[in-house]
N, C-alpha and C positions, 0 to 999 in steps of 0.2 A: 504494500500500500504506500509505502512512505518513495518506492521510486517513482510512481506516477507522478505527485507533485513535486518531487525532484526534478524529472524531465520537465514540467510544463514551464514551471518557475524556468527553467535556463531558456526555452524558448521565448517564454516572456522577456527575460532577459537580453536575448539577442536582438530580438523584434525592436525593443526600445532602443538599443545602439545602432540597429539599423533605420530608424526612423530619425534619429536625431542625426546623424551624419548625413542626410539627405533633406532634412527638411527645408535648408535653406539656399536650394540650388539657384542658379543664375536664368537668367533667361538665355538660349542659344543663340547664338548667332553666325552669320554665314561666311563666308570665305571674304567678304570685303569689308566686313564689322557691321551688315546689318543686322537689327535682331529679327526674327522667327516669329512666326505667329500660325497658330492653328484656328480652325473653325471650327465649333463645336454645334449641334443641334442637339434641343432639350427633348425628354420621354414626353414630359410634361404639357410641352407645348404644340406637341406628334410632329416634331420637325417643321414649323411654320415660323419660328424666330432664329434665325442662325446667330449665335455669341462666340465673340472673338479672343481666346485666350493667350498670352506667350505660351510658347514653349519653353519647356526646360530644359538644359542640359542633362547628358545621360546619369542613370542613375549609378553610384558605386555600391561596389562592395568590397571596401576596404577593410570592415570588420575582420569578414572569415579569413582573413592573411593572416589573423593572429592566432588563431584557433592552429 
């Protein structure tokens, strides 16, 4: 019993060091320093408003190097 919350607790663990190393990514940008933007459509709105978000730069996984 006691390693199921052993494992979950480390997952939870990890998840949070992967969420904080990434939270705060850049917007991307292109080969001439423009930045990136994506279009998004909502479920909500069945695809009839399209919203324009940046893009972000790729995500890391700099965590699992330590592991």
């Amino acid at each position: 019993m006691l390693t199921i919350h052993y494992t979950t607790f480390c997952r939870l663990c990890i998840s949070a060091l992967h969420f904080n190393e990434n939270r705060q990514r850049h917007q991307a940008t292109k080969k001439d320093t423009e930045v990136r933007w994506q279009i998004s459509y909502a479920k909500g709105k069945k695809g009839e408003q399209a919203i324009v978000k940046p893009c972000k730069t790729a995500v890391t996984y700099g965590i699992y190097s330590l592991m």
